[in-house]
C-alpha positions as CSV (number, residue, x, y, z in Angstrom):
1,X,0.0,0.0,0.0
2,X,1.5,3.2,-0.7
3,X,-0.4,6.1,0.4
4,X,-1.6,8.7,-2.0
5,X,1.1,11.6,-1.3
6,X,4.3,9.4,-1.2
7,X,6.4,9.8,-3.8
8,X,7.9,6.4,-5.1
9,X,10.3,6.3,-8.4
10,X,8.6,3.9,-11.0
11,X,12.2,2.3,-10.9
12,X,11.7,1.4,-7.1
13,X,11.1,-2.3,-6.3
14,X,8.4,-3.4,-3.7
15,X,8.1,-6.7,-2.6
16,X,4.4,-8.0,-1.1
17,X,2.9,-6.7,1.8
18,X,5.0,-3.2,1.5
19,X,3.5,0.0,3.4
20,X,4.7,3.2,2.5
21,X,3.5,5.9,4.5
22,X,2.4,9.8,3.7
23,X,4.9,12.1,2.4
24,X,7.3,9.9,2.3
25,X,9.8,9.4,-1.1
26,X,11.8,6.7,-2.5
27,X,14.3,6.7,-5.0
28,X,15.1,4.9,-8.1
29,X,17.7,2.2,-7.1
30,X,15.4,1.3,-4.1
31,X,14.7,-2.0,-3.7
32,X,12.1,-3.3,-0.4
33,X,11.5,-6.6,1.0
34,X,8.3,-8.4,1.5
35,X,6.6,-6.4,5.0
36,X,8.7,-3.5,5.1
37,X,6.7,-0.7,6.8
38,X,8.1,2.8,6.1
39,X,5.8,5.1,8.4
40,X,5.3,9.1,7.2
41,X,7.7,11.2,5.5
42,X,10.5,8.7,5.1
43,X,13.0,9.4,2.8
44,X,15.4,6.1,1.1
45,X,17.8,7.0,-1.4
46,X,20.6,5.6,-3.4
47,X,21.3,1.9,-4.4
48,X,19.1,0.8,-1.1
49,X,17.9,-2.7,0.0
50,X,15.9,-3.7,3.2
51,X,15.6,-6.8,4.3
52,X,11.9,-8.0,5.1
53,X,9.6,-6.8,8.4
54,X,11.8,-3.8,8.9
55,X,9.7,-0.9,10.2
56,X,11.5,2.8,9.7
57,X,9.4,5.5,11.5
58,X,8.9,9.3,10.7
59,X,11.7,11.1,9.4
60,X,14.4,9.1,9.1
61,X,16.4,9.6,5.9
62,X,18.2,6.3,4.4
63,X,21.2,6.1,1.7
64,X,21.6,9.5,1.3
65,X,25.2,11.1,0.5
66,X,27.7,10.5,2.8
67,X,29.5,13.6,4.3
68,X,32.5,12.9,2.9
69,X,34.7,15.3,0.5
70,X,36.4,12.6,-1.3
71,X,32.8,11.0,-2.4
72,X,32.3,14.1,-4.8
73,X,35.9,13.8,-6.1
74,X,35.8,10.7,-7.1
75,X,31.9,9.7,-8.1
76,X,30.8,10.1,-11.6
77,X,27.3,10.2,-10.8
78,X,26.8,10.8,-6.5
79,X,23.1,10.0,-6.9
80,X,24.0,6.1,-8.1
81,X,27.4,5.7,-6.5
82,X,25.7,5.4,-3.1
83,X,25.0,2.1,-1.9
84,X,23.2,0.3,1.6
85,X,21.9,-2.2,2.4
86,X,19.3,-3.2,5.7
87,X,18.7,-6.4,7.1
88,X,15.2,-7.8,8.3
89,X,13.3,-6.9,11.3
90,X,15.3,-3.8,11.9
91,X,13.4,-1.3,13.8
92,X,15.1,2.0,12.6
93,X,13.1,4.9,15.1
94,X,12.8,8.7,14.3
95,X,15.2,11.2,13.0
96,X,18.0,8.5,12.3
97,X,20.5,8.9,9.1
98,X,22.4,6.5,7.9
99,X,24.4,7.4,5.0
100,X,25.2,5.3,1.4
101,X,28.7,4.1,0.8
102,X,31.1,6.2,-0.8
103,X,32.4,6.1,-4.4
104,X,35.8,4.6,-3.5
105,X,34.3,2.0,-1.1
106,X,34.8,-1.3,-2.0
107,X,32.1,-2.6,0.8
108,X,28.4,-1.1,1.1
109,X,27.3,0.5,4.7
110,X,25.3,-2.3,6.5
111,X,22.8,-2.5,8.9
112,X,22.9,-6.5,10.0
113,X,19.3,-8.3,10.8
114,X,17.3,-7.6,13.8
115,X,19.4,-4.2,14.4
116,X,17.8,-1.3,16.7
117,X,18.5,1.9,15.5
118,X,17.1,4.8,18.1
119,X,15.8,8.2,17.9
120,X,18.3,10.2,16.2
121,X,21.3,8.1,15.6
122,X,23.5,8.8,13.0
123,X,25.4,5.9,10.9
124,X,28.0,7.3,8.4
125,X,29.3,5.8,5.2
126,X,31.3,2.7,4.8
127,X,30.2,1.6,8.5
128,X,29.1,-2.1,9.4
129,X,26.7,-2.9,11.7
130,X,26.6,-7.0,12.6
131,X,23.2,-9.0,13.4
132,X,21.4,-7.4,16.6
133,X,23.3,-4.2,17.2
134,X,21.4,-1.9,19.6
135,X,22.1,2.0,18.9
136,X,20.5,4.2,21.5
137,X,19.7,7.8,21.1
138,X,21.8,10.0,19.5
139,X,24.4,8.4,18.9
140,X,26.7,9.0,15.9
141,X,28.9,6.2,14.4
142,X,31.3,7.9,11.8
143,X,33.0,6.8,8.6
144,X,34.2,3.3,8.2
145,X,33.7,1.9,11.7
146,X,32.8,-2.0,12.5
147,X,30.1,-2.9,15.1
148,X,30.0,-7.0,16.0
149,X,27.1,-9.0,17.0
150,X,24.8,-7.9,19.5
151,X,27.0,-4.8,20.7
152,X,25.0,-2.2,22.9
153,X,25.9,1.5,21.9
154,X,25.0,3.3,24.7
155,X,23.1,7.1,24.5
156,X,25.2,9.8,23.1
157,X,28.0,7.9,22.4
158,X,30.7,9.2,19.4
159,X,32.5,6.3,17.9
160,X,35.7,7.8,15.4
161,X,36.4,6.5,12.3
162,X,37.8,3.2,11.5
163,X,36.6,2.3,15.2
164,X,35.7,-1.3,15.9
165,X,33.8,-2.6,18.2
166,X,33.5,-6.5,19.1
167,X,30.5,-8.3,19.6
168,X,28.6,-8.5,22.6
169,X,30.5,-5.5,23.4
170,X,28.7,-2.6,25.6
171,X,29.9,1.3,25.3
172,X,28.3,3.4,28.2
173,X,26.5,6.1,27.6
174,X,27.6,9.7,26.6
175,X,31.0,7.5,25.8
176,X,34.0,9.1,23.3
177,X,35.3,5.8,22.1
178,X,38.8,6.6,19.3
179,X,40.3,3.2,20.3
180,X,38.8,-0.2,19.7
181,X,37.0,-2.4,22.0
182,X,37.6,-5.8,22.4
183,X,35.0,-8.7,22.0
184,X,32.2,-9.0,25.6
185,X,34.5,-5.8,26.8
186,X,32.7,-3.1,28.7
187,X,34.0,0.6,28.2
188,X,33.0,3.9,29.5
189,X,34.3,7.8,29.4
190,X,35.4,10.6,27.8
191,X,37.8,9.0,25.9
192,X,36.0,5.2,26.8
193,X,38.4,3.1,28.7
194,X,37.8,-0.8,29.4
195,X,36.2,-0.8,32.5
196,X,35.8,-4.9,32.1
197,X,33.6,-7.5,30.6
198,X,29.8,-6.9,29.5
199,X,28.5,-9.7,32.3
200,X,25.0,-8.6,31.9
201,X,24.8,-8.9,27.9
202,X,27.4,-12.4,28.2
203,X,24.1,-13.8,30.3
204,X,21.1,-12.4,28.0
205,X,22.8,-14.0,25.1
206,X,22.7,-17.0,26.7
207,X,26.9,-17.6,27.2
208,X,27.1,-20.6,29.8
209,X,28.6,-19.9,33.4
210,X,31.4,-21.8,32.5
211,X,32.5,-19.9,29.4
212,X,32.0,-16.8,31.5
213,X,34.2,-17.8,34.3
214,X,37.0,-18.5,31.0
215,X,36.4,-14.9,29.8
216,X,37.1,-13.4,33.3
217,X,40.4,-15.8,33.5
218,X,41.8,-14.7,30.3
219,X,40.4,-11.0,30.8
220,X,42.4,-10.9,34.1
221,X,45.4,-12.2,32.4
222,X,45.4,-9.8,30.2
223,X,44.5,-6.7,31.8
């Protein structure tokens, strides 16, 4: 269903079941799953897939040009250089940005399955997002960082470029991370230090007792 003041290109692809809400616009290169719900005044640019069941609500804007000077030295055409691509069941909340790849990317930005992105989060280009990533409010992720498998971003967090973060990793809130953080680690501050393992998100995701206790052994032997 695509309600009668969206503007969707004739190019776009929509699988079954699509909704696309008032005001919002979709671009040529635009391709959506089966069950994607794009709620009002949505805009999705660029060379865009999303997976199936993803819900996107108001105002978010989706593979748009990065903010990068290089992009527009290098693209031919900056409207069809820019590529993304969403997984399924992503709930992607108001306000959030996350920008297409650039021109000299080798790797399109990615949002893994079953990602949360909150109200105004901001993903730059060339970033990678694993399966399950939670990004809270406001956060911004810049250019080319990696995020692993069911990582917590806490509010306000900055992440620099070429930043990665390991899975089931957990930045605090309000956070300036410009170093990498290590797989289950647990950092905090302004700049984020390791303040130990992420305990709490080891458990919800299910990590036996015993596997825990070999974490903490080789954490402490470590650090």
């Amino acid at each position: 269903e695509v309600h009668a003041t969206a503007v969707v290109h004739p190019n776009a692809e929509l699988g079954p079941n699509v909704l696309v809400g008032p005001y919002s616009v979709i671009g040529p290169d635009v391709v959506l799953e089966a069950d994607v719900r794009l709620q009002s005044h949505v805009v999705i640019d660029g060379k865009t897939r999303m997976g199936s069941g993803t819900v996107v609500h108001p105002f978010a804007s989706l593979g748009g040009e990065p903010q990068d000077k290089k992009h527009r030295m290098f693209a031919q055409d900056e409207s069809r250089d820019l590529t993304l691509t969403v997984g399924s069941n992503c709930v992607i909340r108001e306000h959030v940005t996350v920008h297409g790849s650039t021109s000299y990317s080798n790797a399109p930005t990615s949002v893994g399955d079953d990602c949360w992105l909150l109200c105004g989060a901001h993903v730059a280009h060339d970033s990678q997002l694993g399966r399950r990533v939670v990004v809270s409010n406001n956060v911004c992720i810049a250019g080319h960082v990696s995020i692993g498998d069911g990582a917590i971003i806490g509010g306000q967090v900055g992440l620099k470029q070429h930043v990665s973060v390991g899975p089931l990793a957990m930045v605090g809130g309000q956070s300036a991370v410009d170093g990498d953080v290590l797989p289950y680690g647990l950092v905090v501050g302004n700049r984020a230090k390791l303040a130990g393992l992420n305990l709490i998100g080891l458990r919800r995701a299910g990590v036996s007792r015993t596997d825990i206790k070999l974490l903490l052994r080789v954490y402490r032997y470590m650090f």
